[in-house]
C-alpha positions in Angstrom: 0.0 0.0 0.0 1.1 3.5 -0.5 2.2 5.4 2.4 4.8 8.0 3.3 8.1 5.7 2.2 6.7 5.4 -1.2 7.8 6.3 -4.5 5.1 8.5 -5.9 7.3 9.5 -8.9 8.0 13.0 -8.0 11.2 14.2 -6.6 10.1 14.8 -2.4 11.4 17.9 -1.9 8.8 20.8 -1.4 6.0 18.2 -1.0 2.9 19.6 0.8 0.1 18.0 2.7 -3.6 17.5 0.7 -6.6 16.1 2.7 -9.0 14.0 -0.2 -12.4 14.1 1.1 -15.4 11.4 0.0 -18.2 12.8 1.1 -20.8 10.1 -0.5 -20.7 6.8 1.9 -19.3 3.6 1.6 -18.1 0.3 3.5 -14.6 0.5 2.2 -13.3 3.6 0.6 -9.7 4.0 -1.1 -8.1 6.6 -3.8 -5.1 6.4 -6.1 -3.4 8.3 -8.9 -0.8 9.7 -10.5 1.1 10.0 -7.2 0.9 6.2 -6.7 1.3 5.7 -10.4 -2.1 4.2 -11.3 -1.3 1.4 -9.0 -1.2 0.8 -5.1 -4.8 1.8 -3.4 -4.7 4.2 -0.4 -7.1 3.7 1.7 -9.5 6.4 3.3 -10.9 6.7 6.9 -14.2 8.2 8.5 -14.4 11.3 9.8 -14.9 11.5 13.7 -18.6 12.1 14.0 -19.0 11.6 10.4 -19.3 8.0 9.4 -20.4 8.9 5.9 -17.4 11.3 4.8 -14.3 9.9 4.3 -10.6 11.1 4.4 -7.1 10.8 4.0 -3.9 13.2 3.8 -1.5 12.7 1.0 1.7 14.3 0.4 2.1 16.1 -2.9 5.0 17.9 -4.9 3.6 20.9 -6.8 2.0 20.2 -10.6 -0.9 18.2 -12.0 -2.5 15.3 -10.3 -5.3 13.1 -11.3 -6.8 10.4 -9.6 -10.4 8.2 -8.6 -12.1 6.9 -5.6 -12.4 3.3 -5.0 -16.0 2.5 -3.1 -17.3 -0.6 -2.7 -15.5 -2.3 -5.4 -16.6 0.4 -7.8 -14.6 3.2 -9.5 -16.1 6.4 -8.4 -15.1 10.0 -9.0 -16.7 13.1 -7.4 -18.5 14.9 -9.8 -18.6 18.1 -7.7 -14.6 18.6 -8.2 -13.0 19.3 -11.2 -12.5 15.9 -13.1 -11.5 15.3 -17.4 -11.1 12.3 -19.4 -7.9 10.3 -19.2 -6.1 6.9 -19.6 -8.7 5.5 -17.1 -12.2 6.7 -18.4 -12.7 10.3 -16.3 -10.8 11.3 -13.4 -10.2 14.1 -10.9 -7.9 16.7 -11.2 -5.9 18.3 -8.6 -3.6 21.5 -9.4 -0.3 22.2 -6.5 1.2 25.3 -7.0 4.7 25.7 -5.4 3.8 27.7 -3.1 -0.1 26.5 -1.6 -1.7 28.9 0.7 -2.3 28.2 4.7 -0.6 24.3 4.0 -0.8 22.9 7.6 1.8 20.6 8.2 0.5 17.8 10.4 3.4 17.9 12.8 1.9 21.6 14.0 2.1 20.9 17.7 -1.9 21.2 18.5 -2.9 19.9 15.5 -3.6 16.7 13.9 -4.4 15.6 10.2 -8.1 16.0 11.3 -7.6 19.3 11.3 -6.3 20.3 8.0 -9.4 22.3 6.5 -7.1 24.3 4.7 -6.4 22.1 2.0 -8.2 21.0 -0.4 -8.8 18.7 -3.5 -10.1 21.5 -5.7 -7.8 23.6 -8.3 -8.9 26.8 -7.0 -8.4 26.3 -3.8 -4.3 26.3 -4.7 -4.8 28.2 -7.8 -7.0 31.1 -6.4 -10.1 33.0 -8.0 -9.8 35.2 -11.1 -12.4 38.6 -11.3 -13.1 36.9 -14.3 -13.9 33.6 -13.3 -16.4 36.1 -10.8 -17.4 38.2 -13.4 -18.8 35.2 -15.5 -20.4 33.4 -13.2 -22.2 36.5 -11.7 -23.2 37.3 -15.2 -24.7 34.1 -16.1 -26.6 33.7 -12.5 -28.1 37.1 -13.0 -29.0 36.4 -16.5 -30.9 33.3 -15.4 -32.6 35.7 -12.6 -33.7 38.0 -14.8 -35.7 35.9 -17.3 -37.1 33.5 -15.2 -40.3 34.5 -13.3 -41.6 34.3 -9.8 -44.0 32.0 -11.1 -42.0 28.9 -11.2 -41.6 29.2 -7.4 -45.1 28.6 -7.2 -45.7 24.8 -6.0 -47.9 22.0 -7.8 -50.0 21.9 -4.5 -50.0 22.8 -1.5 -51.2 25.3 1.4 -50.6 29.1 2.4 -51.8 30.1 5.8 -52.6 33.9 6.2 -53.6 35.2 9.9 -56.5 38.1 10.1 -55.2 41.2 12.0 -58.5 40.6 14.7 -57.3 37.7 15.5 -55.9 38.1 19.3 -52.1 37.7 19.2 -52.4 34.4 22.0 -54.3 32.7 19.1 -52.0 33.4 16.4 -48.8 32.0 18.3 -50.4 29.2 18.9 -51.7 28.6 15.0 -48.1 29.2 13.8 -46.8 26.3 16.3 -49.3 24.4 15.6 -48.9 24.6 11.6 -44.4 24.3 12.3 -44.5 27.9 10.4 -42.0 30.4 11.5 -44.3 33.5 9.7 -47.7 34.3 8.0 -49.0 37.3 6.1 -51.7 39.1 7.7 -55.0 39.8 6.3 -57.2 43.1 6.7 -60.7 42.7 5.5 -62.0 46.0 5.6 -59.4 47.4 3.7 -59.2 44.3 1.5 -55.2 44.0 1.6 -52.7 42.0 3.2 -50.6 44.3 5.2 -48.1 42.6 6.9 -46.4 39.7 7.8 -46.1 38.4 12.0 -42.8 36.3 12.3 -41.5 34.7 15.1 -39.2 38.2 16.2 -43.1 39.8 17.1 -43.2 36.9 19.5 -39.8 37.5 20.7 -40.7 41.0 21.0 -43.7 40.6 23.0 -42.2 37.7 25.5 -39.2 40.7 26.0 -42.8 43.4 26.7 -44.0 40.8 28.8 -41.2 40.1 31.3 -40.0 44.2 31.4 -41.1 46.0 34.2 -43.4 48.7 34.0 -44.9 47.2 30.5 -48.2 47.8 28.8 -49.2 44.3 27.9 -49.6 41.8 30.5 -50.3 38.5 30.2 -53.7 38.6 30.9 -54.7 41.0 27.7 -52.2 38.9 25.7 -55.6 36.6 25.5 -57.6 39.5 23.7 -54.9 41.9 22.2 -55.2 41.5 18.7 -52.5 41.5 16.2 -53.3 44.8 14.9 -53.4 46.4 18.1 -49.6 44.7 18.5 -48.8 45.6 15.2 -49.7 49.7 16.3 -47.6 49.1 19.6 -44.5 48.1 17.6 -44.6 51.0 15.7 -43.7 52.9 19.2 -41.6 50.2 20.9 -39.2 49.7 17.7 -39.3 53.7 17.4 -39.6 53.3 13.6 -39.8 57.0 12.9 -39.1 59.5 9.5 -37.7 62.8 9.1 -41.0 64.7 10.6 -41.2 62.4 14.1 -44.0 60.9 13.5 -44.6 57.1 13.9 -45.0 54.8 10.5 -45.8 51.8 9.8 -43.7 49.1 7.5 -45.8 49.3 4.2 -45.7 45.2 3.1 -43.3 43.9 0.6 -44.8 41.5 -1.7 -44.3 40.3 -5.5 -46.4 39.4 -8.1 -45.8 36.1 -10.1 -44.4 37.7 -12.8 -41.9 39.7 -11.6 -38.4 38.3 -12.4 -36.5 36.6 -9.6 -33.9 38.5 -9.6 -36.3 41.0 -8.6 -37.5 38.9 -5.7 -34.0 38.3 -4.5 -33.3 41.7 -4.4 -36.7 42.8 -2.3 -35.2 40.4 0.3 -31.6 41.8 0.5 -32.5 44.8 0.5 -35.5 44.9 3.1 -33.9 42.0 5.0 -36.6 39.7 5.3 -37.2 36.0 5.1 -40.1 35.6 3.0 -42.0 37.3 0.7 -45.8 37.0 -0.4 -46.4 36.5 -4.0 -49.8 38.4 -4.5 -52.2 38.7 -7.8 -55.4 40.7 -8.1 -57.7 40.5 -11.1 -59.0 44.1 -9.7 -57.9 47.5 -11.4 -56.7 48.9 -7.8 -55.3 45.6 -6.7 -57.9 44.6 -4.1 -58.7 41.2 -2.7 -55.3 39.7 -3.7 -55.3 36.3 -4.2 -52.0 34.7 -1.7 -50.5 32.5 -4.1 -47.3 31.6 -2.1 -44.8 32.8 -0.1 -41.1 32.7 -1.5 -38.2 32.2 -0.2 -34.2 32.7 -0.7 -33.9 28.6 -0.3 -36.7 28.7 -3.4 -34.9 30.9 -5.5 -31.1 29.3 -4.2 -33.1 25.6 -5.6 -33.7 27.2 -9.3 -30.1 27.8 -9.5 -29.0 24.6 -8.5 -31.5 22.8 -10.7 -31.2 25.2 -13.7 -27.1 24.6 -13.5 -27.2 21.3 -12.4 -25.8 19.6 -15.8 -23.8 22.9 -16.6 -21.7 23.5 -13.4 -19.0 24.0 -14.9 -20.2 27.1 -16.9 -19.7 28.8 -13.4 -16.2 28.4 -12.6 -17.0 30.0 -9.0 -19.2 27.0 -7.5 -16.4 24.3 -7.6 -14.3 27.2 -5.0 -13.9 26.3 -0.9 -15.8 28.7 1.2 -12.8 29.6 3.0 -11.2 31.1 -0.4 -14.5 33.2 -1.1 -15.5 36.4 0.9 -18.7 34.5 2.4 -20.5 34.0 5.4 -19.5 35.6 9.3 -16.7 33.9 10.6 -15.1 34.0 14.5 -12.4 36.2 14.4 -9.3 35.4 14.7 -6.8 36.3 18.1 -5.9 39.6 17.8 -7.7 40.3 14.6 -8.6 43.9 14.6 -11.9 45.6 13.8 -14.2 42.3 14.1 -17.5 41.9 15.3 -17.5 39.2 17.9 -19.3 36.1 16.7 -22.7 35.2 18.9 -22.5 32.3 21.0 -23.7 30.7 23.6 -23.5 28.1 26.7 -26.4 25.9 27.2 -27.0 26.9 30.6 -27.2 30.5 29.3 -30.7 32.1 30.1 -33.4 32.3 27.7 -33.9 36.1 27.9 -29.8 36.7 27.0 -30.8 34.3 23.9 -33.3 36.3 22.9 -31.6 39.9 23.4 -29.0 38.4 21.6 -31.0 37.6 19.1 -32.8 41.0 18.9 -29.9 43.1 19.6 -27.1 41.2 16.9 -29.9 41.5 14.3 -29.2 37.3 13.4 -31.6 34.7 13.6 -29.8 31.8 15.1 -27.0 31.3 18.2 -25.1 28.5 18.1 -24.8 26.6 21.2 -21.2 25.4 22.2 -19.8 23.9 24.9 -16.4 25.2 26.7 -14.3 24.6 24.2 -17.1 25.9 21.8 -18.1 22.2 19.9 -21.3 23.0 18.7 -24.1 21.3 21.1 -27.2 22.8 19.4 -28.6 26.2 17.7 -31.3 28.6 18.8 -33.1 30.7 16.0 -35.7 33.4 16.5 -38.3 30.2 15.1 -37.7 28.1 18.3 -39.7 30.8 19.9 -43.0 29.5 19.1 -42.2 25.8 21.3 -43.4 28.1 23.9 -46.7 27.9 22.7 -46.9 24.4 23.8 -49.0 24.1 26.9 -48.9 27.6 27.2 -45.7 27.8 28.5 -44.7 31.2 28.0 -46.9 32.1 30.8 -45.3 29.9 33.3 -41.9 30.4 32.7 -39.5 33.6 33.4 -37.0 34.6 30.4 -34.3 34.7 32.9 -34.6 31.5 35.0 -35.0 29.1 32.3 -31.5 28.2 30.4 -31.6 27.5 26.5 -31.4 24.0 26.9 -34.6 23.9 28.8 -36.7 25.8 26.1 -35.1 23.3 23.5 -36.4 20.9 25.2 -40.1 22.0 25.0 -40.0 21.8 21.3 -38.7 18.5 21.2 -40.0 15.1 22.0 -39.1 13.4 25.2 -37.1 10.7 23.6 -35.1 12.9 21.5 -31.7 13.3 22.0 -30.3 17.0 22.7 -27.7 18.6 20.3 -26.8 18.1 16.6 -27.8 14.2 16.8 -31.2 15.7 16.5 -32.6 15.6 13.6 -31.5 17.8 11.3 -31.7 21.1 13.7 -27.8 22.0 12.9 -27.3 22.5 9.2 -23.2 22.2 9.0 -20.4 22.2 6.9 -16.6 22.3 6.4 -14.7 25.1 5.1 -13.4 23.1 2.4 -16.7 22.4 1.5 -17.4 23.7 -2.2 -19.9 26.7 -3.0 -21.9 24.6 -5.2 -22.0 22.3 -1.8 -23.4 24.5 0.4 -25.7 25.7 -2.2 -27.5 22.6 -2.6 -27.6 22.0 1.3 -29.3 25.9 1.6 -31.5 24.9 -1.3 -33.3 22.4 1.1 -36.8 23.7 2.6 -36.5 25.6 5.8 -32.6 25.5 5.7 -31.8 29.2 6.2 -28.2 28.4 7.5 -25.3 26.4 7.2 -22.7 26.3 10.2 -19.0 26.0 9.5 -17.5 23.5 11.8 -14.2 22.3 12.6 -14.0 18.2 10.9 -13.9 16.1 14.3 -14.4 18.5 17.2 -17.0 20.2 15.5 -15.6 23.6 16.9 -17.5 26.7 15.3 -15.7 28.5 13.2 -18.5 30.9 11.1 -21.8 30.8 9.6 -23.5 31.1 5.9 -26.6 32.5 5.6 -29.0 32.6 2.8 -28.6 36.0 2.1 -24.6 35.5 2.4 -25.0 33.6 -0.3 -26.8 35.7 -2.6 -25.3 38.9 -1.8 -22.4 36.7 -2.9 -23.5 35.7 -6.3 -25.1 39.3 -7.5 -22.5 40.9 -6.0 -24.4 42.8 -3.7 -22.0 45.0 -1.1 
């Protein structure tokens, strides 16, 4: 078998360490090349806390290398790298330059081969990304936004739930627990519009009324206050005012189903929102809309991937590493200068610091780490509306109850806390490909994707929908 001794057929000077990922499963997994000249098998091992992605380090002199996975008995190569045709059918390709950026060499005191994230089996990762390379694959992505309508967002079947602004604010957290919805437009019938949405941050909002001193809304009236009568409040508590000092209200953002969607994707960058209402009226002055969905980034993202899907490589961007793209919030480095610090917290932290957090950073989710800050679990502004369960929010204080305890109430009995639950933490590595974490945000109610350290699962950053996008059209 090939290992460090062998004769790759390179001279060894200047070699440099290369971590080879399989992603995709397997019993037995091996890979071989032109380093072990098309001969001995090198065999792969699982990740810690990652049965299914398989890796192995390889030392490798700076030029061209090509080589192929070996699953299960069965020539494989990963389709998501950059791969041509050669003496054994198609293969991968792997470019070295002499000179590979943040190479960790295994020997690092600290560090093992677990741990090098830095490397990668993709060509740009060594080789860098051209403004060209950017240029063109913004181009095409905004070309494909621009004549492609709102309308294919729209679903065979399916159901929209809209909330009436009568409807007391109690009954409408419980309807959007009940129906697993994080937000639903809002309905006015005598002015025969929607206007507005309520998303889980009013419920956050009220819970933060409800457990300050001196407030207006107790939980008593929380049984009859109605959503518009909320909605008015708001106005006043988020001091949402223009140039004259007088209070306004949010007018609603909305699309039709013919408006492009690049058109859409820019009404949620720039308004910062997570969904928006695709309306249509057959009336002159746009009365009684009819609610025909409501989109989202993850819609949009799943257009791109399907529409490129066969053509990937007509967007020379999606085969780069997150770590070589300016994408995503990441924890700053020691002594980095001029760096927000990244929001997380301990799951014995109390519930109200989650939710200020929340409000205050302006995010939507806090990872929850441990001491050496492994990620254990992740609150978003959504988990709010577990407290509608048994009516808990009006038995609990914010302050006395930890974020593991209000997990808890949104889960079953039998589950077990943390990322082995279901599929609450969204991850992935920073080696992981664009066109990866693409297809993983593309997935219905995936808004995020947390980078994490392979093995220890140590946060490192966060992508975001909106990262993403603001990415792609080149949005500041």
């Amino acid at each position: 078998m090939f290992g460090s001794g062998s004769s790759t057929g390179h001279d060894n000077s200047g070699v440099s360490p290369v971590r080879f990922v399989w992603p995709y499963g397997g019993g037995e997994v091996s890979i071989f090349g032109t380093f072990t000249r098309w001969t001995d098998l090198i065999p792969m091992s699982p990740m810690e806390g990652c049965p299914n992605v398989y890796q192995v380090v390889v030392s490798l002199v700076p030029g061209l290398h090509q080589f192929k996975f070996y699953v299960d008995g069965q020539w494989r190569v990963d389709e998501q790298l950059s791969f041509v045709s050669g003496p054994y059918g198609l293969v991968n390709t792997v470019v070295l330059t002499k000179d590979p950026p943040q190479i960790i060499d295994s020997e690092t005191p600290g560090r093992s081969n677990m741990e090098l994230d830095d490397v990668s089996v993709c060509p740009e990762v060594i080789q860098g990304m051209s403004a060209a390379d950017v240029e063109v694959s913004r181009h095409r992505i905004s070309a494909f936004l621009s004549s492609h309508t709102a309308y294919e967002l729209l679903p065979e079947s399916g159901k929209v739930i809209a909330l009436d602004v009568t409807l007391p604010v109690k009954r409408a957290f419980h309807i959007l627990y009940e129906q697993g919805i994080p937000t639903a437009p809002l309905w006015d019938f005598c002015k025969g519009q929607f206007v507005g949405v309520l998303a889980a941050l009013d419920f956050i909002l009220i819970l933060r009324e409800l457990g300050t001193h001196g407030s207006n809304l107790t939980e008593e009236e929380l049984e009859t206050h109605t959503i518009s009568a909320w909605k008015e409040g708001k106005m006043h508590l988020s001091r949402q005012i223009d140039g004259s000092g007088r209070a306004y209200s949010k007018h609603l953002i909305h699309a039709g189903p013919y408006d492009s969607l690049k058109d859409v994707a820019s009404k949620f960058l720039q308004n910062s929102i997570s969904t928006v209402p695709i309306l249509h009226s057959s009336a002159q002055d746009g009365s009684f809309p009819q609610l025909l969905h409501l989109a989202s980034l993850s819609g949009i993202l799943k257009c791109i991937c399907r529409y490129f899907r066969h053509s990937a490589g007509s967007l020379p961007i999606l085969q780069q590493p997150i770590c070589s793209i300016p994408l995503g919030t990441w924890v700053p480095k020691i002594g980095e200068p001029n760096r927000r610090p990244f929001a997380m917290l301990k799951p014995n932290a109390s519930l109200g610091a989650a939710l200020s957090l929340l409000v205050q950073a302006n995010v939507s989710s806090i990872p929850i780490v441990n001491d050496n800050d492994s990620l254990l679990d992740v609150y978003s502004r959504s988990d709010i509306t577990a407290l509608a369960k048994d009516k808990a929010y009006a038995q609990i204080h914010l302050d006395e109850i930890s974020i593991h305890q209000a997990l808890q109430l949104g889960q079953d009995t039998n589950s077990s806390y943390g990322f082995f639950n279901g599929q609450r933490c969204q991850m992935c590595l920073r080696t992981d490909s664009l066109h990866k974490v693409m297809e993983r945000l593309a997935n219905p109610g995936v808004r995020r994707l947390l980078i994490v350290e392979a093995g220890s699962k140590r946060v490192e950053g966060v992508i975001s929908l909106s990262d993403v996008f603001k990415f792609l059209l080149g949005v500041a």
